[in-house]
C-alpha positions as CSV (number, residue, x, y, z in Angstrom):
1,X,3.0,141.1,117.5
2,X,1.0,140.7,113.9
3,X,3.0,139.3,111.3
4,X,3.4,140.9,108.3
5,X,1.1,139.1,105.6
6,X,0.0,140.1,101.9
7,X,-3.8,141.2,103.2
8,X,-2.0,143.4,106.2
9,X,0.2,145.1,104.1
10,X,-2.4,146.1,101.7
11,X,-4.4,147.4,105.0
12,X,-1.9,149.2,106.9
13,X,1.0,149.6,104.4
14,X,5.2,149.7,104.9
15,X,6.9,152.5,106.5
16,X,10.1,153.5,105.0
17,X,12.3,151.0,107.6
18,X,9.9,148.6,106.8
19,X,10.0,148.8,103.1
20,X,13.7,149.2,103.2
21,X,14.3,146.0,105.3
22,X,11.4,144.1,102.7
23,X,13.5,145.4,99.4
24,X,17.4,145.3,100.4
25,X,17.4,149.2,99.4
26,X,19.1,151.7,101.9
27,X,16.3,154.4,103.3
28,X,18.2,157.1,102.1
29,X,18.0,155.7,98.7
30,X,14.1,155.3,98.7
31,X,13.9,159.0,100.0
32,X,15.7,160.0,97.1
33,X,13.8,157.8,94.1
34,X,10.7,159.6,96.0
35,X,12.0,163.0,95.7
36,X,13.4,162.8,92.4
37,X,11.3,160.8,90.4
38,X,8.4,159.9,92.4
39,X,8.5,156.4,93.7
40,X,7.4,157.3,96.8
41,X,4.7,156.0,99.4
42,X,1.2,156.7,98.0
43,X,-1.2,155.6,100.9
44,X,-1.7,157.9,104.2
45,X,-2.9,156.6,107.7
46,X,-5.5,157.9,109.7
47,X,-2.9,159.9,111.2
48,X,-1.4,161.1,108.4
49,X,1.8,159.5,108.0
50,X,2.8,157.9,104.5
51,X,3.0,154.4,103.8
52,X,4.2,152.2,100.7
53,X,1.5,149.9,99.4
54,X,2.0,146.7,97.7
55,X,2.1,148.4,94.0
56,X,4.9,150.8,95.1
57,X,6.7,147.6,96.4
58,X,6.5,146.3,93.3
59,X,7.5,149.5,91.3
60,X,10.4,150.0,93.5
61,X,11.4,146.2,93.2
62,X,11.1,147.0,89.6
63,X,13.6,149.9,89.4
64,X,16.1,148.3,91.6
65,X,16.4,145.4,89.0
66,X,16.7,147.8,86.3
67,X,19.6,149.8,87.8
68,X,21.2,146.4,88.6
69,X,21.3,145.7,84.7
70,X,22.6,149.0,83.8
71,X,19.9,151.6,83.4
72,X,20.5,154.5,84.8
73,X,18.3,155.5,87.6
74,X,16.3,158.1,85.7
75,X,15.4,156.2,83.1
76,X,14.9,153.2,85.5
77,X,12.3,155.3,87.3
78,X,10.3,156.3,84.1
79,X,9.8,152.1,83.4
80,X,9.0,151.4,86.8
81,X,6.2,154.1,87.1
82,X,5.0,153.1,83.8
83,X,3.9,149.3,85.9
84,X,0.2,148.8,85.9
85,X,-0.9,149.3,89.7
86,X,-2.6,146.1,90.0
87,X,-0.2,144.1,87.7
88,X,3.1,142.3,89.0
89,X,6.6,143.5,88.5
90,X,8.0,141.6,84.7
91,X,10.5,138.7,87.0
92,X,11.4,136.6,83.5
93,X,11.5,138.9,80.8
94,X,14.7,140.4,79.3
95,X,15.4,144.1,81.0
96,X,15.5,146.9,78.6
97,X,19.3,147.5,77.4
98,X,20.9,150.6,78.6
99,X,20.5,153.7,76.6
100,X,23.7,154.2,74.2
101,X,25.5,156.9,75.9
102,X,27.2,159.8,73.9
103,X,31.2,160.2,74.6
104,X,30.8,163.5,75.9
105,X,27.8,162.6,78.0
106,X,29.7,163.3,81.3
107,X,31.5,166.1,80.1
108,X,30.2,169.4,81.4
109,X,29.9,167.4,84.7
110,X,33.6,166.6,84.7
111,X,34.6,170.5,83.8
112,X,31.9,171.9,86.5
113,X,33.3,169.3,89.3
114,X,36.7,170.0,88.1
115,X,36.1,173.8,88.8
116,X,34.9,173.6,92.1
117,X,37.6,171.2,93.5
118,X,40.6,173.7,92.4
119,X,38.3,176.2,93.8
120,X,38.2,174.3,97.3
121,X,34.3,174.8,96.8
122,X,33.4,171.9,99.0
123,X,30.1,172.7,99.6
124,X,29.5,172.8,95.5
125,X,31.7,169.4,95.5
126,X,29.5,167.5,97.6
127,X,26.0,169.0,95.5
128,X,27.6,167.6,92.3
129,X,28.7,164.4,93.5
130,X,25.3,164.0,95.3
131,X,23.5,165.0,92.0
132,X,25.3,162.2,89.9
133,X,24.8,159.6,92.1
134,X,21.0,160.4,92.6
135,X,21.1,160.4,88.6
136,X,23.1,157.6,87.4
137,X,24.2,155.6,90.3
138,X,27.3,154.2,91.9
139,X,29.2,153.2,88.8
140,X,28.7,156.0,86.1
141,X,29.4,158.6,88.6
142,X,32.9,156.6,89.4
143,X,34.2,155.9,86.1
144,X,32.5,159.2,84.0
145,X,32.7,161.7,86.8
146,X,35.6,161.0,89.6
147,X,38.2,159.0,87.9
148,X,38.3,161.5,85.2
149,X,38.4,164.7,87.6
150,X,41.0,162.8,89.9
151,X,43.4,162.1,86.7
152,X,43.1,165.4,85.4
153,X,44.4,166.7,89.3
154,X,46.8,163.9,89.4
155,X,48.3,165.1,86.1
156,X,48.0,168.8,87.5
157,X,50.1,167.6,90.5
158,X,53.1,166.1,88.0
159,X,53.3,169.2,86.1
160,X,53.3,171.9,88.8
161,X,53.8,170.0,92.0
162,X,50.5,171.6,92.9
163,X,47.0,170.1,93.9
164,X,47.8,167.7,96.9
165,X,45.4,169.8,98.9
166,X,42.6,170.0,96.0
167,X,42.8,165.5,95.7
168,X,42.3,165.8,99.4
169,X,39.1,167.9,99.4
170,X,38.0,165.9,96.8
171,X,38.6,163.0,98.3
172,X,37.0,163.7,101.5
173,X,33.7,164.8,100.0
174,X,33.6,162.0,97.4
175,X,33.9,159.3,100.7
176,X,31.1,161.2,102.4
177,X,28.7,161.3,99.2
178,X,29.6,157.3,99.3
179,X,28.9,156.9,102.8
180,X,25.9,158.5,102.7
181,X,24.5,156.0,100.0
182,X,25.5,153.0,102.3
183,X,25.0,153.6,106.0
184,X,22.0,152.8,106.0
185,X,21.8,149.4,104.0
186,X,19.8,147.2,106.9
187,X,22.2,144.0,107.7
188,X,20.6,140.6,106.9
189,X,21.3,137.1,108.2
190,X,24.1,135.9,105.0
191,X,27.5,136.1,104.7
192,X,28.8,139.5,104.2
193,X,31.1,141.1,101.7
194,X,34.5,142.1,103.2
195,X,36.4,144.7,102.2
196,X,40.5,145.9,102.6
197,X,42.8,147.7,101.5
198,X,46.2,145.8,101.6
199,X,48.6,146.5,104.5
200,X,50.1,149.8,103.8
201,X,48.3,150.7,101.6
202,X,46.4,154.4,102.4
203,X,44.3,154.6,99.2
204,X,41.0,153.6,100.3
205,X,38.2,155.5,98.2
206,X,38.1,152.8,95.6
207,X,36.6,150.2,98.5
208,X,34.2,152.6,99.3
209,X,33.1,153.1,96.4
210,X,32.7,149.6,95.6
211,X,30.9,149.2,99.3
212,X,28.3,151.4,98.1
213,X,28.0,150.3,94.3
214,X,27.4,146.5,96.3
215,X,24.8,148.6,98.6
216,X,22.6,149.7,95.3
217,X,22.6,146.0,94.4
218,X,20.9,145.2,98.3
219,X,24.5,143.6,99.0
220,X,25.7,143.7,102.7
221,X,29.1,144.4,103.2
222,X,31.9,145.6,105.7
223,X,34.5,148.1,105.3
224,X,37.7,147.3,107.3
225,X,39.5,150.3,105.2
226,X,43.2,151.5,104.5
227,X,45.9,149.6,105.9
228,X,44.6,146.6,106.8
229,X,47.3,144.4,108.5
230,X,46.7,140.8,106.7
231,X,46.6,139.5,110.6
232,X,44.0,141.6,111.0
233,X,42.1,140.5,108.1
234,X,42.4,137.1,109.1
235,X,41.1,137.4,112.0
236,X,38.0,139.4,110.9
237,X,37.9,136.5,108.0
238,X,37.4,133.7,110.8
239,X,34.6,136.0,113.0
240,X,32.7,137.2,109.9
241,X,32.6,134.2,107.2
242,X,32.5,136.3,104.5
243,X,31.1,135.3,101.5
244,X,33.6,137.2,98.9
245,X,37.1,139.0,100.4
246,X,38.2,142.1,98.4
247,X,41.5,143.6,98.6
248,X,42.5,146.8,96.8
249,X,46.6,147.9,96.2
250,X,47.1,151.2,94.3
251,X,50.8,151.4,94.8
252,X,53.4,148.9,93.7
253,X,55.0,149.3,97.3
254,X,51.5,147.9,98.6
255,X,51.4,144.9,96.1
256,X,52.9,141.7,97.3
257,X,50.5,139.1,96.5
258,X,52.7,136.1,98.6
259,X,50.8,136.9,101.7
260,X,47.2,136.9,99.9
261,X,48.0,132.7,99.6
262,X,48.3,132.5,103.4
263,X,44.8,133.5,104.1
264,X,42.5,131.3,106.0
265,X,40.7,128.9,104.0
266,X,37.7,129.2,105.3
267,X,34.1,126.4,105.4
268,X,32.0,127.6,103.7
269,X,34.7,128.5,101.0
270,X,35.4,132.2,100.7
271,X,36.0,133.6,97.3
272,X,39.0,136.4,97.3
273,X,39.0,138.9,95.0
274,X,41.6,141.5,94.7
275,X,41.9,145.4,92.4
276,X,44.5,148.0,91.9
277,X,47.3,148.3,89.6
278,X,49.3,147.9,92.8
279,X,49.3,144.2,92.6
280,X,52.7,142.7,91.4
281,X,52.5,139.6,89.4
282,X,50.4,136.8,89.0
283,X,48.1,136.2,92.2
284,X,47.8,132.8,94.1
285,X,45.7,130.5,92.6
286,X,42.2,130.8,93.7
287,X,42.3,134.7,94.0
288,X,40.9,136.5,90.9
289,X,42.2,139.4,89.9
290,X,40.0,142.8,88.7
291,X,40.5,145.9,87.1
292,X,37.7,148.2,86.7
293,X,34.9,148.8,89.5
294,X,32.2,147.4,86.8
295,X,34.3,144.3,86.6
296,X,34.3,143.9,90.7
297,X,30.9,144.4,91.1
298,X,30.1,141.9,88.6
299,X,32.6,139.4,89.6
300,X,31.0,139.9,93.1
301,X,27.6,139.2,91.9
302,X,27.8,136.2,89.8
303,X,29.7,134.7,93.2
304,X,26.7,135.7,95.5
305,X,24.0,134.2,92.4
């Protein structure tokens, strides 16, 4: 087998599992930068299949850090193509701050997903979510798009007692879109990111949706899902060593934070890290507490720095 050196790669070139593995970025993801804005492979084989050259590598390292400071993924793309070929991706410079956003910049998104979830238009669903998260990644299409479509069906539901089976289509797709962005994230050799929901506790879109905004950032994780018996958790605690634990409660019911303190305390120490307005009272000490999907992903971030 030849190992994979500098003068090889510029030779033969990465194939798409290759440059995946080599940059922490899911497959999908780089077939989508290359469709949408053009960060794609630009050397052919003899054969002609498409490889990534050592100046794509570093334009696509280069957009990856930008969307990990904020920039949304257009805007990320237009920077990183703008790299000299020959010239290394910035490491030690400041990253451009994000664009200031206007307040109805997610509007006529909001209103066109909100129409085709009453219309059970899953099909339509799916394209738009899809579209925003090709666009503006993970986070932005959480708190601009879904949150704000999901309220306004919530609030629906407590006026007219209507909408259960419109927040379920929804639901459904959103996951999907999610999964899509994720499944493909290759594992690596650290600690991985574990995620929960509390036992009872059925609400689990939020933890994927912080599995896949953890996935953008090349962050390995594993879903355990809703209703996670805290046994259960335990146990896959003590197999997996996980770096950071998160546990998500929605509902008050789901809440009790008393079990959270009898946890394993694992070696290497395990940072826990728990979301949801479910959660009642102050949590143990040693477990921080989180409110917004921003605030998670950061949180998780400065604990893998």
């Amino acid at each position: 087998m030849v190992e994979e050196t500098p003068d090889n790669v510029e030779d033969a070139g990465y194939g798409i599992g290759a440059a995946s593995r080599r940059l922490g970025v899911p497959a999908p993801t780089l077939r989508t930068w290359n469709l949408r804005y053009g960060l794609g492979p630009s050397r052919r084989t003899a054969g002609g299949h498409r490889r990534y050259d050592a100046a794509d590598l570093r334009r696509l390292t280069e957009m990856k850090r930008l969307i990990a400071t904020g920039l949304a993924p257009a805007e990320a793309a237009r920077l990183a193509l703008a790299l000299p070929a020959t010239a290394p991706a910035p490491a030690a410079e400041p990253a451009p701050a994000p664009p200031e956003r206007e307040p109805a910049a997610g509007r006529p998104a909001t209103a066109a997903l909100g129409r085709a979830a009453l219309m059970l238009d899953s099909h339509l669903v799916s394209s738009l979510v899809e579209e925003a998260l090709a666009e503006h990644g993970v986070v932005w299409t959480w708190e601009r798009l879904v949150l704000p479509v999901f309220d306004a069906i919530c609030r629906r539901q407590d006026d007219t007692g209507a909408g259960i089976d419109v927040e379920h289509l929804l639901s459904d797709r959103v996951q999907a879109a999610l999964h899509r962005l994720i499944r493909d994230v290759p594992p690596h050799p650290g600690r991985p990111v574990l995620l929960a929901c509390a036992e009872d506790e059925q609400h689990s879109l939020p933890v994927h949706a912080l599995a896949a905004a953890l996935g953008e950032r090349g962050v390995h994780t594993r879903v355990l899902g809703a209703r996670t018996p805290y046994a259960a958790l335990a146990h896959a605690m003590r197999r997996l060593g996980p770096v950071v634990v998160f546990v998500w409660s929605q509902q008050a019911a789901t809440g009790d934070t008393a079990p959270l303190a009898a946890l394993p305390k694992l070696r290497p120490a395990c940072e826990i890290v728990v979301g949801g307005l479910g959660w009642q009272g102050e949590p143990p000490p040693g477990v921080t507490r989180v409110s917004t999907l921003p605030e998670a992903v950061a949180r998780i971030a400065a604990t893998l720095d």
